[in-house]
C-alpha positions in Angstrom: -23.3 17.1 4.5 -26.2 16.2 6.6 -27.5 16.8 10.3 -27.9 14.4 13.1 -31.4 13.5 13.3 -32.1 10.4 15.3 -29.9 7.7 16.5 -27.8 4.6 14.2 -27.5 1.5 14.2 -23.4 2.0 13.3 -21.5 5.3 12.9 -18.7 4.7 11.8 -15.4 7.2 11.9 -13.0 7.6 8.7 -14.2 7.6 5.2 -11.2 5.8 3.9 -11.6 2.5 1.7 -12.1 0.4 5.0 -14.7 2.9 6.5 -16.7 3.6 3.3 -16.5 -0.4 2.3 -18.1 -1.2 6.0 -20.7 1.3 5.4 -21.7 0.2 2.0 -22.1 -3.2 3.4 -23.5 -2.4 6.5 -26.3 -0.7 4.5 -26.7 -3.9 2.4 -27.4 -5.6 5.3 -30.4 -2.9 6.1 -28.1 -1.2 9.4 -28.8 2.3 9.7 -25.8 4.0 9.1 -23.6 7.3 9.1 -20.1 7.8 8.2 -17.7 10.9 9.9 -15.0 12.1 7.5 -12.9 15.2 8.0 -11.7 15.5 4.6 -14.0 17.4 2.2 -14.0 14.2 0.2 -14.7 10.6 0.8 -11.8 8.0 -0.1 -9.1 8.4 2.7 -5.2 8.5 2.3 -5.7 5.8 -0.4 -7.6 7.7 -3.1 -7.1 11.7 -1.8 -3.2 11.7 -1.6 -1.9 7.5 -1.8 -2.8 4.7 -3.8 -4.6 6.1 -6.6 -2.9 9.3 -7.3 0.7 7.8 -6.9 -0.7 5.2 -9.8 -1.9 7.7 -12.0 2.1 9.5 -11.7 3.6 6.0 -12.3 1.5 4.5 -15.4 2.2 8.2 -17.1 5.8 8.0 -16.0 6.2 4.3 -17.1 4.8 5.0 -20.3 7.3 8.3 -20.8 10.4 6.4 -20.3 9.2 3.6 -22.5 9.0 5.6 -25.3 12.5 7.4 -24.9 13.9 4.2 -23.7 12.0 1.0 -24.6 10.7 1.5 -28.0 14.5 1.0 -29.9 14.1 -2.8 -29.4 11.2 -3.1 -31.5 12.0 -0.7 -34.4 10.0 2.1 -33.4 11.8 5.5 -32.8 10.0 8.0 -30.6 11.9 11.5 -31.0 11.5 15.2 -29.0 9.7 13.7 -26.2 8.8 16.2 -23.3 6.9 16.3 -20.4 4.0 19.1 -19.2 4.3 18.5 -15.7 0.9 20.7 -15.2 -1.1 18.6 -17.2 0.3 15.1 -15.7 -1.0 16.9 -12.3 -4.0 17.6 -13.5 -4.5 14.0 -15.0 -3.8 12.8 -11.7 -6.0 15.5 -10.0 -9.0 14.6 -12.3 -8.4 10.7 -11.2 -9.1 11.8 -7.6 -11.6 13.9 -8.6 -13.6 11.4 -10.2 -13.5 8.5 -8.0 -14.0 10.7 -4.8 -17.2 11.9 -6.8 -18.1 8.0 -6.8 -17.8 6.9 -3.3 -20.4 9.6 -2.8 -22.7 8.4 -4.7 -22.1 4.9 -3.2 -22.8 6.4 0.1 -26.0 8.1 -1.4 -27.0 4.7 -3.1 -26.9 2.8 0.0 -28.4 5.4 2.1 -25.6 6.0 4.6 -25.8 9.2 6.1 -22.4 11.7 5.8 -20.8 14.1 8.4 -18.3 16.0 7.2 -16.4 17.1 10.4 -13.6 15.6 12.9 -15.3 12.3 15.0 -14.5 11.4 18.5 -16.0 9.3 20.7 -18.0 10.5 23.4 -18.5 7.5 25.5 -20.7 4.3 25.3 -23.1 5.0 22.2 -21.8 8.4 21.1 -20.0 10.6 18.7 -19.4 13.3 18.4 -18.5 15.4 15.2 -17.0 18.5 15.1 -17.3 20.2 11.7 -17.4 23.8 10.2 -20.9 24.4 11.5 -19.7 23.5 15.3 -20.2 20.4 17.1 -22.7 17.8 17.2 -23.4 14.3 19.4 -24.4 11.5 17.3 -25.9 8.5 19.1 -25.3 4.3 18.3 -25.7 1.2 19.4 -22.2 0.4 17.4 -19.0 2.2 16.6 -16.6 1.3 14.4 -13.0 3.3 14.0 -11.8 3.2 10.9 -9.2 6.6 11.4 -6.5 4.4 9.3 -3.1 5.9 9.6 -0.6 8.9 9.1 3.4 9.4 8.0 5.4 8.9 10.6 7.7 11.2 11.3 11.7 11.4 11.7 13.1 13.6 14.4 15.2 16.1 13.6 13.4 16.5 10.2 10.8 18.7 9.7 8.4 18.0 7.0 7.3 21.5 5.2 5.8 19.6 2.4 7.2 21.9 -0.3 11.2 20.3 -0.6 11.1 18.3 2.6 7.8 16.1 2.3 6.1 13.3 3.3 3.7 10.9 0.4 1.8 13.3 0.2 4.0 16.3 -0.7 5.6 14.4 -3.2 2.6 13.6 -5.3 3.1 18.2 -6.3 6.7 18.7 -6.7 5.6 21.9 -8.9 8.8 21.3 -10.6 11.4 18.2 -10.8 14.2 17.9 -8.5 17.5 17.5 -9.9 18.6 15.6 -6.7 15.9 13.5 -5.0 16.8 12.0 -1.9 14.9 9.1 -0.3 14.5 8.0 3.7 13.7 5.2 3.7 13.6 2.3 1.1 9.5 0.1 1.3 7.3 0.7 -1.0 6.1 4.3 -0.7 9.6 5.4 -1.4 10.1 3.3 -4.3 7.1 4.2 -6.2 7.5 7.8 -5.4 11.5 7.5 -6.3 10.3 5.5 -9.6 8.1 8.5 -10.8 10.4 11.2 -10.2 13.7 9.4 -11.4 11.6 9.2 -14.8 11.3 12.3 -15.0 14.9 12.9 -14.6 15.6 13.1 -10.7 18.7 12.0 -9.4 17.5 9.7 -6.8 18.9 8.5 -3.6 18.0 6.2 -1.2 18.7 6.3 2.6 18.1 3.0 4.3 18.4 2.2 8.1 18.9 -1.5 7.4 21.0 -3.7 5.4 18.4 -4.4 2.5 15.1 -2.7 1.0 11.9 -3.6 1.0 11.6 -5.2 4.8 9.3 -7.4 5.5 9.5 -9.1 1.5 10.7 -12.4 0.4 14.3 -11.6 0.7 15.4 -13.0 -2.2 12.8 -10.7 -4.2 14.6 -7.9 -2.3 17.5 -8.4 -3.6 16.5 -9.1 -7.4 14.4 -5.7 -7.3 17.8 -3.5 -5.8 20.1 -4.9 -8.6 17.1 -3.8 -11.1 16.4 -0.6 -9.3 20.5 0.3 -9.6 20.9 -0.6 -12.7 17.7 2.4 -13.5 19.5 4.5 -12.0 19.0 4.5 -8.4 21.8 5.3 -5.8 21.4 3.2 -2.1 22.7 4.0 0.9 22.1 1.2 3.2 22.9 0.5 6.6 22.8 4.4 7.0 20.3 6.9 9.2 19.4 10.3 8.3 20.2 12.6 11.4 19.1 15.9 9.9 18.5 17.6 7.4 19.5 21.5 6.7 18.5 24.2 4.2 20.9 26.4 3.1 21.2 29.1 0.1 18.0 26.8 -1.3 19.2 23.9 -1.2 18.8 20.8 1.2 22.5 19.5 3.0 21.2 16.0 4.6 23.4 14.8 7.2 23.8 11.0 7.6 25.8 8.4 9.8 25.9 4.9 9.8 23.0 3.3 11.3 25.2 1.9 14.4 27.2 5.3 14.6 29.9 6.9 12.9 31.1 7.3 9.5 29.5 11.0 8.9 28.2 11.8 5.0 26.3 14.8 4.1 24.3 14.7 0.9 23.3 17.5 -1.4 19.3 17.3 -2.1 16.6 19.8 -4.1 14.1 17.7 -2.5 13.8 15.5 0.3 10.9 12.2 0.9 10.3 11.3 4.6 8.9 7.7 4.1 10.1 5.7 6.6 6.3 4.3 7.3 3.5 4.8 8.9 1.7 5.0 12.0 -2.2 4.2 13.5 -4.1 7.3 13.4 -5.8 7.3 17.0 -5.0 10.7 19.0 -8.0 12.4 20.1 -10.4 9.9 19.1 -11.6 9.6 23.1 -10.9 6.2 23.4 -10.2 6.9 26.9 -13.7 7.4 27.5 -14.5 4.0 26.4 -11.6 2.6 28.6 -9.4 1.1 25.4 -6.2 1.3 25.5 -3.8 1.5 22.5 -0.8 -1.0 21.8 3.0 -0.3 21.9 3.2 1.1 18.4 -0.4 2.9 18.8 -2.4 0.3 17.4 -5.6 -0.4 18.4 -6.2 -4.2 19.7 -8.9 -6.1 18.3 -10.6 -9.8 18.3 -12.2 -10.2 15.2 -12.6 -6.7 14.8 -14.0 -6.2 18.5 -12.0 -4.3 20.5 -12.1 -4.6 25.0 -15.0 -1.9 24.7 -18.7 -3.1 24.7 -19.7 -2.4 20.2 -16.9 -0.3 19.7 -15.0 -2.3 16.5 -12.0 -1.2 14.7 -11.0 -2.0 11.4 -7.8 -1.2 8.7 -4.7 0.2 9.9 -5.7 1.1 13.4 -5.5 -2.4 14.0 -3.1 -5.3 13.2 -2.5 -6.8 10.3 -1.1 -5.8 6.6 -1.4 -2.0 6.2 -2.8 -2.2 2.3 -6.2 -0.6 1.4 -7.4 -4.0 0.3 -6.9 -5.3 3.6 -9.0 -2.4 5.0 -11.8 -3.3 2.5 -12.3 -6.9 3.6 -12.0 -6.0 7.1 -15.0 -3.2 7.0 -17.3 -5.4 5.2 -16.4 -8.1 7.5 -17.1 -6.0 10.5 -20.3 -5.0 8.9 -21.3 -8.8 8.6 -20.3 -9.4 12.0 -22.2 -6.2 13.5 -25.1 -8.0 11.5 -25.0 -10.9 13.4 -23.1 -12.6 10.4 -19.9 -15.0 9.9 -17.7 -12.3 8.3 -14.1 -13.1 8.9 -10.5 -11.9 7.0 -7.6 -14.4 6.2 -4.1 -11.9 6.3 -2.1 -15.2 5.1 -4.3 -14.6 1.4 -4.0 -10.8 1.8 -1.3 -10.0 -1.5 0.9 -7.0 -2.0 2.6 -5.3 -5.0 5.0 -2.8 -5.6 3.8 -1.0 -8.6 7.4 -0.1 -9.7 8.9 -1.1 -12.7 9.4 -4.1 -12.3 6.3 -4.2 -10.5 6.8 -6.8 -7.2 4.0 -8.7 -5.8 3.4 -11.8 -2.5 1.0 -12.8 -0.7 1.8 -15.6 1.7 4.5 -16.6 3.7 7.9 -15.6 2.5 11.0 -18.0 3.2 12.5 -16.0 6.0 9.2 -16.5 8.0 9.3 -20.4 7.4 12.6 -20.6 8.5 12.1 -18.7 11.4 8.6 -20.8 12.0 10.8 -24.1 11.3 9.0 -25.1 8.7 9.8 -27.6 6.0 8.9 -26.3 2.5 9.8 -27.0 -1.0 10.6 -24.4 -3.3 9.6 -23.9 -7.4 10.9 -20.9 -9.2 10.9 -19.5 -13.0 12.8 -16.8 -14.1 10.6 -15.2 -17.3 13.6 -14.7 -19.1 12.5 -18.3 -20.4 8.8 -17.1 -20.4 7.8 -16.8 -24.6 5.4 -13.5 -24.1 7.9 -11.9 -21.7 10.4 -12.5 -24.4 8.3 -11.0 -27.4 7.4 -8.1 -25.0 10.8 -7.6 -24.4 9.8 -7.9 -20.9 12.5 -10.5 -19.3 13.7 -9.3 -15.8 12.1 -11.2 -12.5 11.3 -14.5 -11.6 7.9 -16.1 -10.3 8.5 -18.4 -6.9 6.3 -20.5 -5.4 6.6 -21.9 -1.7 4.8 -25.3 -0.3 4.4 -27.3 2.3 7.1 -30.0 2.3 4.5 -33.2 3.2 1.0 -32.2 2.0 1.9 -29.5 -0.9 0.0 -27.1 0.5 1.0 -23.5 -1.6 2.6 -21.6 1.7 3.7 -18.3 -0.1 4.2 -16.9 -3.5 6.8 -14.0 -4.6 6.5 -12.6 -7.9 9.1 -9.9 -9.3 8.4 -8.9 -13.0 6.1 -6.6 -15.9 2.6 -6.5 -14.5 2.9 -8.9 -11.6 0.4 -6.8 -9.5 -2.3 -8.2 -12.1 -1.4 -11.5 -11.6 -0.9 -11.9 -7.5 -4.6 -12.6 -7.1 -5.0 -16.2 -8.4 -2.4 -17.1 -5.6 -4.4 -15.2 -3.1 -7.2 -17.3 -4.0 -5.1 -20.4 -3.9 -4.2 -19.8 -0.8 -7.5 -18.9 0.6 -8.3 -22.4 -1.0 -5.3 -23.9 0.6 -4.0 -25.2 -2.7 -1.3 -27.3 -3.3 1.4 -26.3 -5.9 0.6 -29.6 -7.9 -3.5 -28.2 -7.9 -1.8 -25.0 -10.1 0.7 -26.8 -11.7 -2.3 -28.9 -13.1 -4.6 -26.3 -14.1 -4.1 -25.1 -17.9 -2.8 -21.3 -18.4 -3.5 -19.7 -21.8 -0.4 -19.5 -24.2 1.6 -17.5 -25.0 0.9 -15.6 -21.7 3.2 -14.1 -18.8 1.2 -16.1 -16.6 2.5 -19.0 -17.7 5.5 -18.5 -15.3 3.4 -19.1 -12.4 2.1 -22.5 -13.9 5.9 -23.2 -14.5 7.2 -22.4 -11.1 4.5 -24.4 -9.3 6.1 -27.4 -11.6 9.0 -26.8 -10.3 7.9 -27.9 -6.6 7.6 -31.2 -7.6 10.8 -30.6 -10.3 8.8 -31.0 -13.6 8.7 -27.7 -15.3 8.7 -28.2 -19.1 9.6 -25.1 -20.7 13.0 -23.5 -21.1 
């Protein structure tokens, strides 16, 4: 993509949204600036095989099983519906396609210089990139890694990516499975369950601990299993997967309960390994720069410097929420910072969604942590079955909750479970950027009739006057 030349101000290694986003900023803020990507296309794990492809799969899926299943309510009768699962791949594939084509020009627009090849650094000042043209040293004053992270893998399951796969695998099942089974039960497995149970998957779900979705508001946990059952979904909590075997072409997956014992084996087409992910560091030569990784592989950081002299590391080689949006703020705030500016990240305001049906969203702190923090807090909560759009839509399941500080009102946390929650998660990120309080939203006029009207509601509630039904 380009040659060497003379030295940078930053180089910067992984092209994914939080090392392209640092690079466009940092050539905003006139750094000389060259970005190392091994792909053959800019746009990470997020828009080559995560975030944007797996969205593509579930709006098209969503909008299939609303017509066979959604429409009857309103009087409107959708008949011989079928699927052409070549051209919803290459819907999806012409998503990628195009975006990828856009963070290019991005890079081209803001002059950043592009190596396409595999970075690791050399030592104080230096890169090296080894691409399909053979290796090359790159020197700068600053480095930042920006390698974000890979599937993590499960032991005694090996991932072929053609009926036992990781995300990525299961974005080109080349045909549906009739049994689909699930390890592990966050968020990549949802979504990825949700788009193949449309399309007429039997899915299952293996789950090492007692509940899905760890880490969420527990309460919104719950809520979104009973919904996710009653579509159609089969969990198997409190269970590990110890193996799985193919045999006459088909998948035997051998599970036990999680604290021993109690032996099932479950028949599977196709098997998902999503049990999470892990920091993307090995071979990136941080030896040579004397930093040393954490217990779980991440990479340490204070304010995006890590304990080697202008080596920085941003998104999920570091701490914090592993979203793509987190990545974002923290490359352009590591770009600031290089720059000699003020840049800085709040995770508290950092929101996440589930873009299941239901979708789920939060941002904040969820009730668990206050307890655990021993915090007071008040709670407001509105179910939109009482909402008036959700009800003309059709669209009553899930709840808005809002969480505040017991003395000063300040809005703590906020869990959202319902139809196009994703969309609405932001105004409580900014709230709690702008350390709100509940009565501060409660007081500020929503438009009606609108689904966001729910949130208004529920921050009444704090304070106990919510005023619709």
């Amino acid at each position: 993509m380009a040659a060497a030349g003379d030295s940078f101000d930053l180089v910067i290694i992984g092209g994914g949204p939080g090392g392209y986003n640092c690079a466009i900023r940092a050539g905003q803020l006139g750094l000389k600036t060259a970005l190392v990507e091994m792909r053959a296309t800019l746009g990470g794990t997020c828009l080559n095989v995560g975030c944007i492809p797996s969205k593509a799969l579930l709006h098209a899926t969503e909008l299939y099983e609303q017509a066979g299943h959604g429409f009857s309510q309103f009087g409107i009768e959708a008949r011989d519906l079928s699927v052409d699962l070549a051209k919803l791949m290459a819907h999806k594939d012409k998503t990628v396609e195009g975006l990828t084509r856009g963070v290019a020009g991005l890079m081209k627009k803001h002059k950043v210089t592009v190596f396409e090849g595999r970075g690791r650094i050399a030592g104080p000042g230096k890169v090296t990139v080894a691409g399909a043209d053979g290796e090359q040293t790159l020197q700068t004053k600053h480095i930042v890694i920006a390698t974000g992270s890979e599937v993590t893998p499960l032991p005694g399951v090996g991932i072929d990516e053609e009926r036992i796969v990781s995300s990525t695998g299961a974005l080109s099942f080349k045909q549906v499975p009739e049994r689909l089974v699930l390890i592990g039960a966050g968020v990549i497995g949802l979504e990825l369950g949700s788009v193949w149970r449309r399309l007429g998957s039997q899915v299952t779900v293996v789950e090492y601990l007692d509940r899905i979705l760890p880490g969420m508001d527990g309460e919104l946990a719950k809520t979104a299993q009973r919904l996710f059952a009653r579509q159609g979904f089969d969990f198997r909590l409190s269970r590990k997967v110890t193996g799985v075997e193919k045999a006459d072409g088909a998948l035997k997956v051998s599970t036990e309960a999680a604290k021993g014992g109690e032996a099932e084996t479950l028949d599977a087409g196709a098997v998902i390994v999503c049990i999470g992910r892990r920091p993307y560091t090995e071979g990136l030569g941080l030896e040579t720069v004397g930093i040393e990784t954490g217990e779980r592989g991440f990479i340490p950081n204070e304010h995006f410097r890590t304990r080697a002299e202008n080596v920085w590391v941003i998104g999920d080689a570091t701490h914090g929420p592993m979203l793509a949006h987190k990545a974002e703020d923290d490359g352009v705030a590591c770009a600031e910072r290089i720059a000699g500016k003020a840049g800085h990240v709040n995770y508290l305001a950092v929101p996440s969604v589930v873009y299941t049906c239901p979708e789920i969203a939060a941002v904040g702190l969820t009730e668990e942590q206050l307890k655990e923090q021993g915090r007071a807090y008040k709670t407001g909560k509105f179910p939109f079955s009482a909402n008036s759009r959700a009800r003309a839509n059709g669209d009553t399941d899930g709840f808005a909750k809002i969480l505040a500080d017991a003395e000063t009102d300040e809005i703590l946390g906020a869990h959202l479970i319902g139809k196009g929650v994703g969309e609405m998660v932001a105004a409580l990120a900014l709230a709690i950027e702008f350390r709100a309080a509940s009565e501060d939203l409660a007081r500020t006029s929503h438009p009606h009739p609108t689904m966001t009207e729910a949130i208004r509601q529920a921050a009444m509630g704090v304070e106990g006057w919510t005023m619709q039904m």
